[in-house]
C-alpha positions in Angstrom: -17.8 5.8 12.8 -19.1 2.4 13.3 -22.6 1.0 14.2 -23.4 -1.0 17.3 -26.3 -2.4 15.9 -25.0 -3.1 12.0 -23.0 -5.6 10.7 -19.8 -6.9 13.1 -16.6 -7.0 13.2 -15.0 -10.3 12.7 -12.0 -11.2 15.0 -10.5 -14.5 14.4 -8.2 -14.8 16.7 -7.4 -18.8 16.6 -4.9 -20.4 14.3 -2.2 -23.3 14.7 0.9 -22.1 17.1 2.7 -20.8 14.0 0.3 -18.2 13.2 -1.1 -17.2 16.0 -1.1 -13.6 17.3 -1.1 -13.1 20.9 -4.5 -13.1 22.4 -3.7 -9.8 24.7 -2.8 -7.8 20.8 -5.8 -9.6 20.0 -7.4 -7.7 23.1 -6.4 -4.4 22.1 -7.4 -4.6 18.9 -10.7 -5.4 19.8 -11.0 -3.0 22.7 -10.4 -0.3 20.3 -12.3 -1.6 17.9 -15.7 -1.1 20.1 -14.6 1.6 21.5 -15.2 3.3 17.6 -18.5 1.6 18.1 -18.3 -1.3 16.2 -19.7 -4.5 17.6 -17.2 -7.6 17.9 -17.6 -10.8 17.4 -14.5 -13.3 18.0 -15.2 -17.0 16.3 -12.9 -20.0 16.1 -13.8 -23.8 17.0 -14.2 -25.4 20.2 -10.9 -25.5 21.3 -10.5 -21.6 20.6 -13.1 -20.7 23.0 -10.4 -20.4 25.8 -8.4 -17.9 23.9 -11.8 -16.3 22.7 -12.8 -15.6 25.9 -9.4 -14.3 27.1 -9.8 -11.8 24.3 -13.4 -10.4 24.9 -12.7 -10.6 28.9 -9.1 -8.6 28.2 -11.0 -6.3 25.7 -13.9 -6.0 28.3 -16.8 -8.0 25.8 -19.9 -9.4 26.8 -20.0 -13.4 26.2 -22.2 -13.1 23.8 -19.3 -11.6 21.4 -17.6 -15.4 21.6 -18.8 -17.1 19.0 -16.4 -19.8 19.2 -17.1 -23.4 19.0 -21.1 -22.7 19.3 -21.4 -22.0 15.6 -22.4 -23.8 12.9 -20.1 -23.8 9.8 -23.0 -22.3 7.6 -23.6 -19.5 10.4 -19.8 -18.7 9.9 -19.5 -18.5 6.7 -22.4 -16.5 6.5 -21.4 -14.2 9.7 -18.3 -14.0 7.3 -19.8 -13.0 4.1 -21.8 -10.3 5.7 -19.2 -8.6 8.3 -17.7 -5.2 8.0 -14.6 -6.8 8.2 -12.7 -9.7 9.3 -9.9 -9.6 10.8 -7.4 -13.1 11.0 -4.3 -14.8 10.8 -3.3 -16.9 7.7 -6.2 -19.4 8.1 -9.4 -20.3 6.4 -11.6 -17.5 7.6 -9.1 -15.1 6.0 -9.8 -17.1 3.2 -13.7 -17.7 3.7 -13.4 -13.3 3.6 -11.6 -12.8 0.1 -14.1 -15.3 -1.6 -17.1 -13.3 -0.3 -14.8 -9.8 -1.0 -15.3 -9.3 2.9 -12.9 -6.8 3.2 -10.2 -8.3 5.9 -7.4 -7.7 7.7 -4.9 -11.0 7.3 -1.5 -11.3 9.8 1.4 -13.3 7.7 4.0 -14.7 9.8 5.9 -17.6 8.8 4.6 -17.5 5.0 4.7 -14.5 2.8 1.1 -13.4 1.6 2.5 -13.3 -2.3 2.0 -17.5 -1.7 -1.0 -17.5 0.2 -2.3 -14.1 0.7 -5.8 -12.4 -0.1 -6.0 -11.3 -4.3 -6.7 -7.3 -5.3 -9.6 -6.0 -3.4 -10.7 -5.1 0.1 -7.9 -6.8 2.2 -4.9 -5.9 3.5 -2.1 -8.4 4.0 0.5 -7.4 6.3 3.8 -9.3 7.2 7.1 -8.4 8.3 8.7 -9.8 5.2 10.3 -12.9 7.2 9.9 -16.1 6.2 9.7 -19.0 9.3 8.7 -22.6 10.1 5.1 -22.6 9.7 4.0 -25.8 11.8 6.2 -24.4 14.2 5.5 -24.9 18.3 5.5 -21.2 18.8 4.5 -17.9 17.5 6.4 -16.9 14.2 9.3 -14.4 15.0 8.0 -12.0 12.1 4.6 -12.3 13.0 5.3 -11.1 16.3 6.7 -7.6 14.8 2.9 -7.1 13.4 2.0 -4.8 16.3 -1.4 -3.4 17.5 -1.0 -0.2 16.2 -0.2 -1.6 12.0 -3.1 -4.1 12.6 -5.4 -0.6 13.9 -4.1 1.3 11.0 -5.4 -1.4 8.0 -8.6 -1.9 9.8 -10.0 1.1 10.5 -8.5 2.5 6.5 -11.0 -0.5 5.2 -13.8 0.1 7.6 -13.8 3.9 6.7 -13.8 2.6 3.2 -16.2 0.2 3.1 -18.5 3.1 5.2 -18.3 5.1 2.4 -18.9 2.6 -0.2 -22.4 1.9 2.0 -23.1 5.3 2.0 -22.7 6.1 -1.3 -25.6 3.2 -2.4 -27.4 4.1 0.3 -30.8 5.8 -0.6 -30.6 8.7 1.4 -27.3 9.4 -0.4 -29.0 8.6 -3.8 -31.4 11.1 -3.3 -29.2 13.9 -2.1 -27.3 13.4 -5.0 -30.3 13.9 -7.6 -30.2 18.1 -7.2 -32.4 19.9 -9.2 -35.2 17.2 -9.4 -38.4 17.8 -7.7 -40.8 14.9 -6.4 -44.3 15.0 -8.2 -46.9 16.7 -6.7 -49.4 14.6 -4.7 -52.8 15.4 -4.8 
């Protein structure tokens, strides 16, 4: 389904307590993820590399897959713009994904994506439809009724999508759509 060697998948696992999905969901998602083949790559700054690496090590990643706080703002924004997908919490790379038209996965908790959320297009916004504190100490009740499984479910429905949108102005595709035309002879 995926490609190992194409363009990632983007896992953004940081965000302020709030927002923040657990690391281990995190985990799973990326574990499954990779195990449809696509390559992972988890970003955040420099004080998300500890929950970074707790996600690749839990999801069984090489460290090379934590981007986190070695990259460049320009290198995210571009590693962004040119992902498969992103997947994030309610935070500027979700944002950084809807400019480009990234298509994204984007976990609500505290604050309903109809205020903040991704417009028409490739993303999915999902939320339990409960409104919280969001510069709250701790996760966001509703955010942690998002499971594993509804996160799964949006992200491989836009990475199936956007597959098909590759194919389809792919070359190869172009040309076995053009039936009943013949190349020139060479001689």
């Amino acid at each position: 389904m995926g490609a190992a060697d194409g363009p990632p998948v983007v896992i953004h696992p940081a965000s302020s307590a709030a927002r923040r999905w657990p690391t281990d969901r995190w985990a799973a998602v990326a574990a499954a993820l990779r195990g449809d083949g696509h390559r992972i790559l988890l970003t955040g700054d420099g004080s998300d590399r500890p929950a970074a690496h707790q996600v690749a090590a839990a999801a069984s990643l090489p460290s090379e897959a934590v981007l986190a706080g070695r990259t460049p703002l320009a290198e995210l924004i571009a590693g962004v713009a040119h992902a498969d997908l992103v997947l994030a919490g309610d935070t500027g790379v979700a944002h950084l994904a809807s400019a480009y038209g990234t298509p994204s996965v984007v976990l609500f908790g505290p604050v309903s994506p109809a205020q903040w959320g991704p417009p028409p297009g490739p993303h999915r916004a999902l939320w339990a439809g409960r409104r919280g504190d969001p510069h709250g100490m701790a996760t966001d009740p509703g955010l942690l009724e998002l499971g594993v499984a509804d996160v799964l479910a949006a992200a491989r429905e836009l990475l199936l999508a956007e597959a098909h949108r590759r194919a389809e102005r792919s070359p190869r595709s172009a040309a076995a759509g053009a039936e009943g035309v013949t190349a020139p002879a060479v001689g």
